[in-house]
N, C-alpha and C positions, 0 to 999 in steps of 0.2 A: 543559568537557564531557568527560567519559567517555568510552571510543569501544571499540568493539568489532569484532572480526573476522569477515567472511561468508567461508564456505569456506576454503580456506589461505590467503589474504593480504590480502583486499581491507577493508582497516580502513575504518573509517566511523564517527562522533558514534554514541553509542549509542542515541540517535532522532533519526531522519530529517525530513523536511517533506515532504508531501504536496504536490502543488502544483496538481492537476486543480480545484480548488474555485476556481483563481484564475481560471479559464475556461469552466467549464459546473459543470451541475449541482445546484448549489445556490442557485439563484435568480440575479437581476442579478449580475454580477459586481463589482468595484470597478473602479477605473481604475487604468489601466496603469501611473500614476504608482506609488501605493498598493501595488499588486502587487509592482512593480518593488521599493519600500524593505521590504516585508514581510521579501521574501526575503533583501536583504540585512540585515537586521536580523537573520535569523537566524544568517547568517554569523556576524555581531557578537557574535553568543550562545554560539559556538562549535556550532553546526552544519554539516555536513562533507557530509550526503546528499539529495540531491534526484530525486526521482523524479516524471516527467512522461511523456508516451506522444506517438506520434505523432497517436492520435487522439481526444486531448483539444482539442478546438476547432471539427473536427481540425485540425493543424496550428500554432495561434498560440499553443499552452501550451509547444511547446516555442523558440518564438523567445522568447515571456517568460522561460523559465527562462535562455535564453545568452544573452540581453544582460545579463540579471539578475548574472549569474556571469560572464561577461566579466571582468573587471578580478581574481576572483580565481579561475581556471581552475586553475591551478594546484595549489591549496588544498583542492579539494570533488571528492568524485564525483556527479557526474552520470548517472543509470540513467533510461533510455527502455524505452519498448513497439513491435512493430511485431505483427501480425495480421492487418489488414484491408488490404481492397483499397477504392479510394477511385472514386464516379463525379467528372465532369468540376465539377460545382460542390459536390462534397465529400461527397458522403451516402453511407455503405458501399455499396459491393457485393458483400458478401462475404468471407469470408476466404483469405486466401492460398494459391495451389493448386499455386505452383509456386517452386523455390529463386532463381530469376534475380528475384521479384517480394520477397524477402526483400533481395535486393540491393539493390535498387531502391527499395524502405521508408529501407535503410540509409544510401544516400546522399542521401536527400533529409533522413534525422533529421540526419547529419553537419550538413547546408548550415545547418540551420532554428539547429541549438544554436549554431553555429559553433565548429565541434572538430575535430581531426582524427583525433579518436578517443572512440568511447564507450566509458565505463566499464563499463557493466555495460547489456546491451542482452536486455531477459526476450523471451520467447514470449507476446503477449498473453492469447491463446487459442490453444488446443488445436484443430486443424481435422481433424478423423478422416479427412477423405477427402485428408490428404495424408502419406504415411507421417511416421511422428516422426522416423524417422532420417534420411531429406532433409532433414529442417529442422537437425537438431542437424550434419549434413554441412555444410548452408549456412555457418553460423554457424562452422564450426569454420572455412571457408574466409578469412573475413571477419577470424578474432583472426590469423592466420597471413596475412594482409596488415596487421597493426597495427589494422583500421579499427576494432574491437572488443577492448576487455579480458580481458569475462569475461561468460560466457553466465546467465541466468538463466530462470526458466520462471515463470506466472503460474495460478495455479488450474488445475493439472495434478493428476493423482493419480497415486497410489503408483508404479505402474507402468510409468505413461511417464514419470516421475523416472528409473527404473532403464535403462531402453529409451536413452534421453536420453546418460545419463549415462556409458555402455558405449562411446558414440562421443566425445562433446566433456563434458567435468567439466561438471557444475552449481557453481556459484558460490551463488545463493542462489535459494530458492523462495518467492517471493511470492504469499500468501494473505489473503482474510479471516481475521482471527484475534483474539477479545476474550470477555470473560465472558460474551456475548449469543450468540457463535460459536466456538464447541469444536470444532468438525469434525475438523481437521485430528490432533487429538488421537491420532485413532484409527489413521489409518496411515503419515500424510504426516511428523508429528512425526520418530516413529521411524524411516522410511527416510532425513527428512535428517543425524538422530544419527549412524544406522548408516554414511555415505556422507561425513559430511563438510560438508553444504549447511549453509548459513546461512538461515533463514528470517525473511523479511518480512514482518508483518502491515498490511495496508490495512487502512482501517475500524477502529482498534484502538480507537475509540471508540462501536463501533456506532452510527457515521454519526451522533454525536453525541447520541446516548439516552442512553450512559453520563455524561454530562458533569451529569445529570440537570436540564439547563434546557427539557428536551421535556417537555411532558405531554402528554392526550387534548384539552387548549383552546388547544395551539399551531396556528396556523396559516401554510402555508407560502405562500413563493411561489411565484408562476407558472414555472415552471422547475425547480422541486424536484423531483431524483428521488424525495426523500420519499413524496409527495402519489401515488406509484404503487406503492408497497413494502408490502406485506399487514403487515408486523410493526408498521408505522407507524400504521398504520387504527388508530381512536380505540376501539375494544374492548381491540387489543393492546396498546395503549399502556397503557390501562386496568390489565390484568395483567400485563406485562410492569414496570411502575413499579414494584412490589415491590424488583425486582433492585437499582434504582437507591436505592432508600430505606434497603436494606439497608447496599448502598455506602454513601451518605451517612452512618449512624450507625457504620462503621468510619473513616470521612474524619474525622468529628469528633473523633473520641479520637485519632489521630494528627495531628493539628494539620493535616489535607493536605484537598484535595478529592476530590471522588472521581473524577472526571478523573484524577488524580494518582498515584488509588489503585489504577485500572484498568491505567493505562499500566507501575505498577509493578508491579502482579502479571506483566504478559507479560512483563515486563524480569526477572523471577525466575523465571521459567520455564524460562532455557535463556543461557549468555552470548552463545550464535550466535543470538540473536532482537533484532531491530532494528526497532522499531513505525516507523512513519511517519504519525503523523496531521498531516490537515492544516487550517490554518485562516486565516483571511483579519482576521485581530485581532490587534494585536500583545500584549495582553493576555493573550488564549488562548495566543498562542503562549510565553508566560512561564509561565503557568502548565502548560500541557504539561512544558515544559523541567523544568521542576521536578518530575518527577515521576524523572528521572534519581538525583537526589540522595536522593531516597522506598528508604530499608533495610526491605522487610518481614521483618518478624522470623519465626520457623516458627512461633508463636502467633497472628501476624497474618493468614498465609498461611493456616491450620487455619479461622480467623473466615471468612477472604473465600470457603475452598473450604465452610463449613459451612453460611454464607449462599447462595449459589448454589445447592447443591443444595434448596434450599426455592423455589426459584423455578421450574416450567417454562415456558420461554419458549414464548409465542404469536407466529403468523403467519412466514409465510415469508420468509426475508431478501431476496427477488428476487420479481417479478412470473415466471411460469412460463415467459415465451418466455426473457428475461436467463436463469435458471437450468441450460435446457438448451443455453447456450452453455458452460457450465463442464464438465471434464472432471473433477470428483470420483464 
């Protein structure tokens, strides 16, 4: 596997594994067993980066990933989220409003992965009513006891990148980021250019539309954040397929999928760009992988950005309450 550089040092597989799908989200989960050998299957593949949150479960996505990597700790970075404040049988309460409860996320993500240090520990969310510079104060306090590497920030914008960044370095900025979502294109790309950052795309599959096994006659499970996401409604799906067909008739001429061919266009984008998509197949996950080894050529790259632009994507990528949690 390839590997690439986030920020000035912090090398990593040049794509990551997702690991939240092993615990919510996308319907039943598998079992623990299953989970457990996914992950390390990836190792086996030469995967180096995993990324899980505190409050994916909440709580039990990151004890899967540290027993998962237990035995080879030493070998992988491990990147957590903290944000939220938890009630007594786990349902948010909110997010976090003060630097002592950043602490207190952190020693419990330590205990859950069993590490005594994370590698890369992002900003979940963005919480306005608590200055950014407390938070980036917290965190700086945290790598200057060892307990943290290197700080990162999650669906933040331009702005509090720079704010952030003035007190404790950004390491990498984790975003939604795929041919279904350009966003970031516009100003967040270019402040992590300008800065240094390394950037993480979540979703680099468009929550698996791009892989083009979704159409308007999928139907999800119970559990599916799908089944609540406006882009996903069987209209958008409808129009939205174009993008993916298009994909698919450049997959074919390069012997790849379009899965492959997605994950490679963001891999050509920038060398500080590191997809993380995740999936619960060890199939998928080969085929992912392989998208590493995918050379778009500047004729290939010219097709994929000529094809997109014929497509306007329909429906919103988040239900409206999710969206106004993001700081873009």
């Amino acid at each position: 596997m390839k590997t690439r550089t986030l920020g000035t040092d912090l090398q990593v597989s040049a794509l990551g594994l997702g690991c939240m799908g092993f615990s919510q989200s996308y319907g039943p989960a598998g079992t623990h067993a299953d989970s457990i050998q996914l992950i390390r299957d990836a190792v086996d593949r030469g995967v180096t980066f995993f990324d899980t949150a505190e409050v994916y479960g909440p709580y039990v996505n990151e004890e899967l990933v540290g027993e998962a990597l237990a035995a080879v700790r030493d070998q992988v970075v491990i990147a957590t989220k903290f944000a939220w404040r938890f009630n007594a049988d786990g349902t948010q309460a909110g997010l976090v409003n003060r630097p002592e409860q950043i602490r207190e996320a952190c020693e419990g993500s330590l205990r859950r992965l069993g590490v005594d240090t994370i590698d890369l520990y992002y900003l979940h969310r963005v919480n306005p009513d608590l200055p950014i510079e407390e938070v980036a104060g917290a965190v700086k306090d945290l790598i200057a006891e060892g307990k943290v590497r290197h700080f990162g920030l999650s669906e933040a914008a331009a702005g509090t990148i720079r704010r952030v960044h003035a007190v404790q370095p950004v390491t990498a900025l984790q975003s939604e980021y795929s041919l279904w979502w350009r966003r970031p294109e516009e100003d967040v790309l270019p402040t992590c250019a300008e800065l240094g950052i390394g950037f993480v795309p979540f979703s680099p599959l468009g929550k698996g539309f791009l892989t083009g096994t979704i159409d308007q006659a999928t139907e999800f499970t119970t559990g599916d954040i799908r089944t609540n996401i406006p882009r996903f409604a069987t209209e958008a799906l409808q129009a939205n397929r174009a993008l993916v067909d298009l994909l698919a008739a450049i997959a074919t001429d390069l012997q790849a999928t379009p899965a492959q061919v997605a994950l490679a266009w963001l891999l050509a984008q920038e060398p500080w760009i590191v997809p993380i998509p995740g999936t619960r197949k060890l199939h998928r996950l080969e085929e992912n992988l392989g998208a590493a080894d995918l050379e778009l050529s500047p004729d290939a790259l010219a097709r994929i950005e000529d094809a997109a632009a014929e497509v306007t994507i329909q429906g919103a990528r988040y239900p409206e309450h999710l969206e106004k949690m993001t700081n873009l």
